[in-house]
N, C-alpha and C positions, 0 to 999 in steps of 0.2 A: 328910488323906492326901496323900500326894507321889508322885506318878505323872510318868515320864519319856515323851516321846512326839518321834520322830525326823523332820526333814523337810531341805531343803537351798537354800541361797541360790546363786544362779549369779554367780562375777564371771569374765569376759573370756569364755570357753569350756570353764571347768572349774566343779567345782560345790564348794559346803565344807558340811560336815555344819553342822547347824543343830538343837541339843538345846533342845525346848521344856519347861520344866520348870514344872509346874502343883499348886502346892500348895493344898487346902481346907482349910479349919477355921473355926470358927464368925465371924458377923459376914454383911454383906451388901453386901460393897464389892468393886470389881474392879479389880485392878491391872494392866495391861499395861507390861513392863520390857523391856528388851533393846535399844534402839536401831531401834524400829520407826518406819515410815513411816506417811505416815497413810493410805494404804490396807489397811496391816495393824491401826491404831490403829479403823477403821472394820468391823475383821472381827467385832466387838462384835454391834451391830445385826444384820449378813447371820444368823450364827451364833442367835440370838436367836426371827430369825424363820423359820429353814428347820427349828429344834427345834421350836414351836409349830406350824408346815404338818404338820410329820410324826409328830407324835403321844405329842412329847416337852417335861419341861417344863425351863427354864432352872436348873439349879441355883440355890439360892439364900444359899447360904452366900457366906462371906468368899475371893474367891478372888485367889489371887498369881500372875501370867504370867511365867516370864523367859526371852528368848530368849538361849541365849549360843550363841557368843562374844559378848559384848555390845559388841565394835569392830568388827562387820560389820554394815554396815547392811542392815535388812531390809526388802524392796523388796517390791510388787505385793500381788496378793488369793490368789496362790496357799497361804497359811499359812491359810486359811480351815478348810480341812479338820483339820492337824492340830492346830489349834488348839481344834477343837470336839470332839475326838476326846479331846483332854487333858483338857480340863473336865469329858465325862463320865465319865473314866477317873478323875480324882481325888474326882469325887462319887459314885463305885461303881453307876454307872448302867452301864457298861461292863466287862466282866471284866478287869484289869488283866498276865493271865498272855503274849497274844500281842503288846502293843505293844511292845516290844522287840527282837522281829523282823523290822521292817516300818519302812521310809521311806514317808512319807506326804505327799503334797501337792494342791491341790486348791482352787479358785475356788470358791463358794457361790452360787447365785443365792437368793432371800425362798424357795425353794418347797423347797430342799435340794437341787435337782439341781446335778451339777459339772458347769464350764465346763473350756474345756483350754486347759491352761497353757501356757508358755514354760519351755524348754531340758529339758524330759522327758529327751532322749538324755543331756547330762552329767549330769542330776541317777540315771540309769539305772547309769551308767559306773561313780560315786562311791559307789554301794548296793553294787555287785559287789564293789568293791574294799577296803571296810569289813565287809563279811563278814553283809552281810546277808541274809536269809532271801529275800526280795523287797521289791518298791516295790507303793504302791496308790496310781493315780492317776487321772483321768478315761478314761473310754471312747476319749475323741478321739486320745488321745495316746499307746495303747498297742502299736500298728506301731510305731511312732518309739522307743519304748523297749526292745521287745522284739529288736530285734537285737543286745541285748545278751547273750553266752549266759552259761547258769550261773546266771542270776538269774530267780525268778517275778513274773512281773507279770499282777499284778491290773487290769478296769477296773473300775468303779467306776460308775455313772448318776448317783447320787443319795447322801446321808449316810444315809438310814436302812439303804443297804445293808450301808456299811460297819458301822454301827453290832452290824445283825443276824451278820455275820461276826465281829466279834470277840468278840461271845456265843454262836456256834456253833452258831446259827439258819438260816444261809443262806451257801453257797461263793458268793466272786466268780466271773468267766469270769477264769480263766485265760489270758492267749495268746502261742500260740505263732508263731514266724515262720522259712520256711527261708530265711534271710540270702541264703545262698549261692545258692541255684534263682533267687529271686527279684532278687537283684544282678545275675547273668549273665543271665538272658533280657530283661531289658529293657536293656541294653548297646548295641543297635545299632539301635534301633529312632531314628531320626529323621525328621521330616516335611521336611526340608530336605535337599535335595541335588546336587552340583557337575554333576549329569546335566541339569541344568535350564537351564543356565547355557550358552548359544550364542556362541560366539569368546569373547575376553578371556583365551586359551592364557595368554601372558606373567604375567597377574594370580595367575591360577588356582599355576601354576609357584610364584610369590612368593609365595604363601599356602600354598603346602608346603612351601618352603625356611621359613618361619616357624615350621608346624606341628611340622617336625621337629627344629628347634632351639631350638622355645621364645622366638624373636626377634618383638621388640614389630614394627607395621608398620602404615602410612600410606598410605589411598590417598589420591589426589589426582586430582579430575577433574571434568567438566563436570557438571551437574544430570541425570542419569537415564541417566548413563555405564555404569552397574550396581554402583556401590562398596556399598551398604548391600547389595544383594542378595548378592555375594562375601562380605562382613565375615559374614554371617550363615549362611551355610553355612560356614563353620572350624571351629566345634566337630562336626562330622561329620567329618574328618579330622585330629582330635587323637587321640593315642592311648586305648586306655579307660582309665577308672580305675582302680586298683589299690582291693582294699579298704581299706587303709588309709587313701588319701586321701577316700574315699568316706566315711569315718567323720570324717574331719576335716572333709571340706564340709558333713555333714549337721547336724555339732556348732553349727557357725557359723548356719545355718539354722534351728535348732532354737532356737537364743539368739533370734535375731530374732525367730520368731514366724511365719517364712516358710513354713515347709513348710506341705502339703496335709494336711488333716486324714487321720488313718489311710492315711499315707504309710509305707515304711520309709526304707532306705537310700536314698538320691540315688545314682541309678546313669550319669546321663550329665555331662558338664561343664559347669560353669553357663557360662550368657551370661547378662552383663547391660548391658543397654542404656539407660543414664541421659538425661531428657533434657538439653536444654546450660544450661535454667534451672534445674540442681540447685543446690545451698547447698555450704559449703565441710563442714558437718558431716554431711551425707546424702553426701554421698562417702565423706568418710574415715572417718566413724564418731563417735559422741562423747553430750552433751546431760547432763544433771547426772547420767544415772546410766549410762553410756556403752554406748551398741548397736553392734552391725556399720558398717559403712557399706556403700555398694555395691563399694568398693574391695576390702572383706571377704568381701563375697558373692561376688564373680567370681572367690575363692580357689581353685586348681587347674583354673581356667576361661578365659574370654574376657572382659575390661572394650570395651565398643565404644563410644565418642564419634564419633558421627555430628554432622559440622557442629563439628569442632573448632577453629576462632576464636570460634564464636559462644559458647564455655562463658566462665565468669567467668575473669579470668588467678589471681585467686589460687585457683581452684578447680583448675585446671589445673598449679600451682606446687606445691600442697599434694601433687602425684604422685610430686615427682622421688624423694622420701627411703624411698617405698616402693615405686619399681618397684625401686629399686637393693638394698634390703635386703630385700624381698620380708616385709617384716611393717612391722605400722603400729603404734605407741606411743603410746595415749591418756592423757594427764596430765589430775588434775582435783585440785583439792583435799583431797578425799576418799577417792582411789585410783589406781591407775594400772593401765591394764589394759594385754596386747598382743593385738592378732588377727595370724593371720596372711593376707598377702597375693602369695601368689605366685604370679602369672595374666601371662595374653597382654597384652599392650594392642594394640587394634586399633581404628584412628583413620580418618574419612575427610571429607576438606575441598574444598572448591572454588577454584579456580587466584585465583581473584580476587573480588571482590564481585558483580561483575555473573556471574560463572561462566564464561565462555566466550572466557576467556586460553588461547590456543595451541590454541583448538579448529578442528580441518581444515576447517568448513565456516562455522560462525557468526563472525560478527567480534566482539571485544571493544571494551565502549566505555570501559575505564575506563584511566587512563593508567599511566605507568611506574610512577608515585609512589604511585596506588592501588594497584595490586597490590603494590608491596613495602610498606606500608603492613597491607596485610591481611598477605601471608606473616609478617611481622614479631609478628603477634598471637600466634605460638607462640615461645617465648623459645630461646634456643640451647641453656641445661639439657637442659630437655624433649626438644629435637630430639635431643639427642646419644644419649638412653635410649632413640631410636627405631632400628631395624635399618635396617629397609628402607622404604624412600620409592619410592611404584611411579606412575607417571604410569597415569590411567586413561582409554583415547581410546574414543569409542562405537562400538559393533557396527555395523558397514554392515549396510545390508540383505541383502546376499549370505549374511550369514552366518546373519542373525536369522530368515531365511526358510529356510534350510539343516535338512530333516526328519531327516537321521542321527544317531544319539543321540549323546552326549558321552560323557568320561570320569566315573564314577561315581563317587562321595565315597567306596566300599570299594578302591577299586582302589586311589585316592590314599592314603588312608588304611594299609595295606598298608605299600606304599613307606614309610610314616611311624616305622612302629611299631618296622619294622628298623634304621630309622638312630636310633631313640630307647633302642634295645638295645643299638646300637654304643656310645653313648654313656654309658651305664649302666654296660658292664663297662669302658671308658675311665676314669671317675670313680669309679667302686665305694670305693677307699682315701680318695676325700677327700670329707671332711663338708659336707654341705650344696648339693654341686653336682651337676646331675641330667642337667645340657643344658649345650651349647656356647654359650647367654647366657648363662650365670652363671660364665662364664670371668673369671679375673683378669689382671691383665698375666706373672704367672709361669708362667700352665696356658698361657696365648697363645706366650708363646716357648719352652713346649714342647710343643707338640701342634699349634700352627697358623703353626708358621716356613715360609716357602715359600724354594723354591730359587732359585739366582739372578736364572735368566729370570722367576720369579714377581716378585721384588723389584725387576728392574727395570721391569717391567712397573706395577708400581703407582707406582713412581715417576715414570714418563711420565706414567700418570692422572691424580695430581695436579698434579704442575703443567699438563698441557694443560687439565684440567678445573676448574682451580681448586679442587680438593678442599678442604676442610679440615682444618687436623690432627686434629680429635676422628673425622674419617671414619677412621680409621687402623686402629683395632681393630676396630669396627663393620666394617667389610670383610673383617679376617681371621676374625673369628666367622663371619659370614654363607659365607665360603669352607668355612670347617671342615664347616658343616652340609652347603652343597652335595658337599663331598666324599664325606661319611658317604654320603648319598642315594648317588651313585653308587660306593661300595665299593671308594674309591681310601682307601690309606693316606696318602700325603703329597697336600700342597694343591699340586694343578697350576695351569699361567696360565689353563686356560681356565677354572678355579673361580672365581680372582681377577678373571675380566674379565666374568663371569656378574654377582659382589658387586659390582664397582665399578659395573654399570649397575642395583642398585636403590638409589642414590644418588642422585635428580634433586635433591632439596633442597640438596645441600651444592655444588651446582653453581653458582656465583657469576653466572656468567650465564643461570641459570633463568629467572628474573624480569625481565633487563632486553632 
């Protein structure tokens, strides 16, 4: 008997149908066909021993496996389930009339209970859009799939369950999820907030001029100046998600293996915070059967390098081609996948080795040559993809003992969302650009040309300040953004002389 049974392989962030096709007829041999891996090649034995726990016996005829496409490779223990599902359906242990309603997937532990999988959400997407009835998959995994609407999703404990349901012995749990109630009330909920955060006005400023334009940004400062503490409160003043991007994060999460079991949607913006001993493929993504990287994960989010000299240079190199194209391109032998990555970067370093170059009260011991030595650890590339370079000087006591509250992450955030509107109906006709970073030099000399006194104004800056040419745009974006904030149409000089001072990097006598 030749019985069909449906499940789905994930590559990059989308998922591809994957038809298990399970022929019996006499004889006592098993074939497994299709381009399987040996975790699926090992689903043999799991399958073998979770039918005997649960009170069923291994068929014993001659049976044929073939997973097509057979030039997709099929990865992991999640084909466990439809696989055991197929066997009994071609040995009429199973009624053969409901599996062709039903995408199926599913890990086995020896006892038949399922473990939960990796990428439920596209493998969820890809049932919907194939016209299928619903998906049955692990318990753990079914928040995560069920925000998909239109489609029924089953969980699932164990294989005898399913078993009993496709004989019409026993309903799975159903579930349901309200996408929408549950997207929006957790939206503003964060434990971090710019209320907390005593002087450092000027930083706090620069990390809204960034917020609201999307611009990558550097601090630079003594050891316990507050740089990690500000980097960490930005995603509280990003604007919220939209759902779409919310499903786009959660896909990429989902791939990984990231999310929180019986999670649904990702409702705030990721941050992630690598340390600086990460690998060049735990960044960007990769390994023979290619994952996310963190570059992928901090998609519509925050990337934070704390302590950025001390990360590897080609770790730091492998950045330039996706902060600029905001997706990364994983090439392997085998496949080629893309994630995408278009996030904040938010970086913060210390002035020098010993830390305490240009600090108002500690003296520095390290000479001219060490510190340009260390600045030099971040390559000019790099530097040019960053906005803003904000020098970070420590809180006097006045201020850190000072009991009046501060500006609150809603307030700033507020300010944010309207200059991320401005900007939205500004770019609306052209594809792919969202924010005043991802301007080119043709939206720049139409949307961020300043008038004379602005231009001669920047042309004094650089040469007094030693600018350099790559600062040239980086200042007119960063203008454009401070303008939106304050609800001016054209870039005035005092926009231009706000942008030109979070430049201290490109300042030639920084360092010496």
């Amino acid at each position: 008997m030749l019985i069909k049974v449906f499940g789905a392989a994930v590559q990059g962030i989308d998922a591809t149908l994957i038809t298990i096709e399970v022929n019996s007829s006499r004889g006592c041999m098993f074939y497994l066909v299709g381009l399987p891996d040996s975790a699926v090649k090992e689903s043999h034995q799991r399958i073998i021993s979770a039918l005997q726990v649960n009170g069923y016996r291994m068929p014993t005829s001659n049976i044929v496996i073939n997973m097509a496409p057979a030039d997709i490779r099929k990865e992991g223990a999640a084909y466990d389930l439809p696989l055991a599902i197929g066997m009994l359906g071609a040995s009429e242990v199973i009624k053969p009339d409901k599996l062709s309603h039903y995408l199926l997937m599913g890990e086995l532990s020896l006892d038949g209970s399922l473990q939960p999988i990796k990428g439920a959400l596209p493998i969820a997407i890809k049932a919907r859009e194939l016209g299928f009835e619903g998906i049955i998959i692990p318990r753990q995994n079914t928040r995560e799939a069920a925000v998909v609407n239109n489609l029924k999703v089953y969980g699932a404990k164990n294989l005898k369950e399913v078993i009993e349901f496709f004989n019409d012995k026993q309903e799975l749990e159903l579930v349901h999820v309200d996408t929408r109630k549950e997207f929006y009330t957790r939206q503003n909920d964060f434990d971090l907030d710019f209320s907390d955060v005593k002087g450092q006005e000027n930083v706090k400023r620069a990390l809204e001029v960034a917020a609201a334009g999307g611009h990558n940004i550097l601090l630079i400062g003594a050891p316990g100046s507050g740089k990690s503490m500000l980097a960490k409160r930005l995603p509280s003043i990003l604007p919220p998600l939209t759902l779409g991007e919310s499903l786009e994060t959660t896909k990429i999460h989902s791939v990984a293996g990231k999310l929180e079991q019986k999670s649904g949607l990702i409702s705030k913006r990721p941050f992630r915070a690598p340390h600086h001993t990460i690998s060049t493929v735990a960044m960007t993504g990769g390994g023979s059967f290619p994952q996310p990287g963190e570059i992928s994960l901090a998609h519509n989010g925050v990337l934070f390098l704390d302590e950025l000299p001390e990360f590897n240079r080609n770790v730091l190199e492998v950045l330039r081609q996706p902060l600029e194209d905001r997706e990364i391109s994983i090439s392997r032998i085998k496949c080629n996948v893309k994630y995408p990555a278009s996030l904040i970067l938010a970086a913060s370093m210390n002035p020098c080795p010993c830390g305490y170059y240009n600090h108002p009260t500690k003296a520095c011991v390290c000479s001219p040559g060490q510190v340009q030595k260390y600045l030099n650890r971040i390559s000019g590339p790099l530097l040019d993809r960053i906005d803003l370079q904000i020098e970070v000087i420590p809180v006097p006591f006045e201020k850190m003992s000072d009991a009046r509250p501060c500006e609150s992450s809603t307030l700033i955030r507020e300010r944010v969302v309207r200059a991320r509107q401005t900007q939205s109906e500004r770019y609306a006709e052209i594809p792919g650009v969202y924010c005043n970073a991802q301007m080119n030099s043709k939206l720049l000399a139409r949307y961020a040309r300043p008038d004379d006194k602005g231009l001669a104004l920047l042309k004094t800056a650089m040469n007094r300040f030693n600018l350099s040419a790559r600062a040239y745009d980086r200042i007119l974006k960063v203008s454009r953004t401070i303008a939106d904030l304050e609800g001016c149409e054209l870039i005035q000089p005092s926009h231009l002389a706000e942008a030109i001072g979070y430049r201290n990097l490109d300042r030639e006598d920084w360092a010496g």
